[in-house]
C-alpha positions in Angstrom: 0.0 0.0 0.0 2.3 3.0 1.2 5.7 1.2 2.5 7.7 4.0 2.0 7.4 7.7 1.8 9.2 9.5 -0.9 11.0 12.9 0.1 12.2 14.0 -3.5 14.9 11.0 -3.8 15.2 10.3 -0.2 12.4 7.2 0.8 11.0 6.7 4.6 9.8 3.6 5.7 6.0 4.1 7.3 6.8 1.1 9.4 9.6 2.7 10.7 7.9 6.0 11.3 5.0 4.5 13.2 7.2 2.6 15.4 9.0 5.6 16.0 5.7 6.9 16.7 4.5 4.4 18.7 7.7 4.8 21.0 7.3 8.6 21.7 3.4 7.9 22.3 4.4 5.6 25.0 7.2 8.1 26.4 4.5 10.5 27.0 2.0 9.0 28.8 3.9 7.0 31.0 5.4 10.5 31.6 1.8 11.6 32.2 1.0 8.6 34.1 4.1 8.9 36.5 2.8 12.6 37.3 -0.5 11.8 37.8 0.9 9.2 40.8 3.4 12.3 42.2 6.2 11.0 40.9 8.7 13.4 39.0 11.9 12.1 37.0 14.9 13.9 36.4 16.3 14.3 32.8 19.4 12.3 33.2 16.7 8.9 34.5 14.8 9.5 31.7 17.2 9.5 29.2 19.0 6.6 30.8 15.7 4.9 30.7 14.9 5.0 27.3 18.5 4.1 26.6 17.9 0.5 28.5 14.6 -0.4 27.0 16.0 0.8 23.7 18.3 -1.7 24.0 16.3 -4.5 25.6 13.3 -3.5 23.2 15.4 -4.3 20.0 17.9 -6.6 21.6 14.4 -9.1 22.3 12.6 -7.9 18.9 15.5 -9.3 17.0 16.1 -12.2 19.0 12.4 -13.3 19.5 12.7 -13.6 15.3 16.1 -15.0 15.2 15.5 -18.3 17.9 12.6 -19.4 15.1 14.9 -19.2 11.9 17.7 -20.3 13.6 15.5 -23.7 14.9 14.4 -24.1 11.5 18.0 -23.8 9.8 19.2 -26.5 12.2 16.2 -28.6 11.0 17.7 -28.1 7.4 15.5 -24.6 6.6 17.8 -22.3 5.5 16.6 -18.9 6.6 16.0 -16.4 3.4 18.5 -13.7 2.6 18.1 -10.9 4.8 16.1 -12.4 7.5 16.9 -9.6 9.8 15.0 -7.0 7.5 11.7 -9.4 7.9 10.4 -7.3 10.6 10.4 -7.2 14.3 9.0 -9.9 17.1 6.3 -8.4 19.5 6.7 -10.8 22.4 10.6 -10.7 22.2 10.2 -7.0 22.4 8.1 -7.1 25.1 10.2 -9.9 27.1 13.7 -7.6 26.6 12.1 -4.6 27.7 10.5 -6.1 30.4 14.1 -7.8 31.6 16.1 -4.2 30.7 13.3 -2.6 32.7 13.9 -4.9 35.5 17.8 -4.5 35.7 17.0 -0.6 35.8 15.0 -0.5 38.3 17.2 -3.2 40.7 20.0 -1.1 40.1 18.3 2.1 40.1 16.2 0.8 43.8 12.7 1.6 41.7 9.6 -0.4 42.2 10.0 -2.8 39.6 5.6 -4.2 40.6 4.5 -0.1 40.1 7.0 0.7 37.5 5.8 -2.6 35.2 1.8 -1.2 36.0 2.8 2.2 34.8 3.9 0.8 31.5 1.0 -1.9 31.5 -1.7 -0.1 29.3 0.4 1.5 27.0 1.8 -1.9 25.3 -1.3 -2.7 23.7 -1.5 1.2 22.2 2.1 1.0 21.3 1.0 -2.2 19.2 -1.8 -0.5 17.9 0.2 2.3 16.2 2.5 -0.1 15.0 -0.2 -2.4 13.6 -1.2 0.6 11.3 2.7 0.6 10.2 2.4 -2.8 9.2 -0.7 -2.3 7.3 0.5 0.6 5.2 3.4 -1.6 4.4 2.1 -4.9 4.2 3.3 -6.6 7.1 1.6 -9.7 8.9 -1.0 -9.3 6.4 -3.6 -12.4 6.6 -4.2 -15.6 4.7 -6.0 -15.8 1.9 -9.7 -16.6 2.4 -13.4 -16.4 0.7 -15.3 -16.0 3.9 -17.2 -12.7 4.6 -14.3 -11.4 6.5 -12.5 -11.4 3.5 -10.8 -8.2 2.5 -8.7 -6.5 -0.6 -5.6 -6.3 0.7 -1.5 -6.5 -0.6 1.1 -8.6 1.2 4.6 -7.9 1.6 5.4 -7.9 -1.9 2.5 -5.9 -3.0 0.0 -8.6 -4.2 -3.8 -8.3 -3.8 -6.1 -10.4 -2.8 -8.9 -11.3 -0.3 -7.3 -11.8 3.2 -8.4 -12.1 6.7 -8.0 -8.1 7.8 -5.2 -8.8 10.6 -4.1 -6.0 10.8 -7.1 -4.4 11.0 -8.8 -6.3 13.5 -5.4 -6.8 15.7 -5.6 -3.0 16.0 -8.8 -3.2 16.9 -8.2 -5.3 19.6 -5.3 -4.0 20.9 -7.2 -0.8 21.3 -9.9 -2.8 23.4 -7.1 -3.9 25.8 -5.9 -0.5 26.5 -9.6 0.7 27.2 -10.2 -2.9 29.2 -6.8 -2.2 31.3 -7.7 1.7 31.8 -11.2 0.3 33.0 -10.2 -1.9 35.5 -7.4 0.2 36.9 -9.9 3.5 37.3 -12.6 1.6 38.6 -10.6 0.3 41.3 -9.6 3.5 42.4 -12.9 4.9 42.3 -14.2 1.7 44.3 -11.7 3.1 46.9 -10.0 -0.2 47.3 -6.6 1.2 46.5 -4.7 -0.4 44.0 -7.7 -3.0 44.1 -5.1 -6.1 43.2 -3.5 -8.8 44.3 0.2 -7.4 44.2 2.2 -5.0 42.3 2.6 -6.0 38.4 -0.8 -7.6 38.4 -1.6 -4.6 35.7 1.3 -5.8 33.7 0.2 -9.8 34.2 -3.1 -9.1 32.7 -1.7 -7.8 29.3 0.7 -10.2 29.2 -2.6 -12.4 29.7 -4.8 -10.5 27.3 -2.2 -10.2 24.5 -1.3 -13.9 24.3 -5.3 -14.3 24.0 -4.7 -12.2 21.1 -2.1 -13.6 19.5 -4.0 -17.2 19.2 -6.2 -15.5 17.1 -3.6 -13.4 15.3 -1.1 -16.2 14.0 -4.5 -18.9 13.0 -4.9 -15.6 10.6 -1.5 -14.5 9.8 -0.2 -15.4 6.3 
């Protein structure tokens, strides 16, 4: 559909701009969140913040997708040329940031349980932005299928046809998630049961939860 933008001679990736996107999104409102609970960083913690979940972020995106072709080349697979241009995996970004999140705030003496709740709702709209990324270019477009579901849409190399709307419908869902998680955290504040549950991190828990819900119904209609 639109995978790059053209600047005269100079082409921009939309995938790469929505992640981009995504990332600042999620900067801030956990910046917004972290005031709103009278807590105020100072501009050397932020930066060294984003510096560690930069790391783990890509560090786990890259790895999440290089475990699979590298189980399937010792099966006799041979990965493609360029694997590492293929695109980025969700749940290995999630798992490094989560682990470069934890070893900043052990060595930085932050609660890791409110710190992972902070973050909590804004995974699923940082997917959601980048789900629009991968629509404009292509990416984890659906299988092909005749059902009323069925939509026009390209893959990755620009061919048409009628697909399961994944990225679409992903969005969608993800979307959903943030407004479940938003829910649940405001209404048990308004409740006045305090945090309302069990132990710090249970925010965090629950996406981890609802996304892999998600994803059973994202990879039976990935391509």
């Amino acid at each position: 559909m639109y995978p790059t933008i053209l600047i005269g001679s100079f082409k921009l990736s939309t995938h790469l701009v929505l992640n981009l996107l995504a990332a600042i999104a999620v900067g801030i409102f956990a910046n917004y969140r972290a005031l709103k609970r009278g807590y105020r960083s100072t501009v050397n913690e932020v930066i060294n913040l984003v510096f560690y979940l930069a790391l783990g972020v890509l560090g786990g995106a890259y790895l999440g997708l290089f475990i699979p072709y590298a189980t399937n080349h010792l099966a006799g697979n041979p990965a493609p040329a360029q694997w590492w241009l293929s695109g980025q995996n969700w749940f290995g970004a999630v798992t490094g940031g989560s682990l470069a999140g934890l070893l900043y705030c052990k060595h930085n003496h932050r609660p890791v349980g409110w710190s992972f709740d902070l973050f909590a709702p804004l995974l699923p709209l940082a997917l959601a932005i980048v789900r629009i990324g991968c629509q404009l270019a292509g990416d984890s477009y659906g299988k092909l299928t005749s059902t009323w579901l069925a939509m026009r849409l390209p893959d990755d190399h620009g061919l048409w046809a009628d697909r399961y709307p994944t990225q679409i419908v992903d969005t969608l869902i993800n979307l959903l998630i943030l407004f479940a998680l938003l829910s649940f955290e405001r209404w048990t504040i308004q409740s006045g049961k305090g945090r309302g549950w069990p132990f710090e991190g249970f925010l965090f828990w629950l996406y981890v939860l609802l996304f892999c819900g998600q994803r059973l119904y994202f990879e039976a209609w990935r391509g």
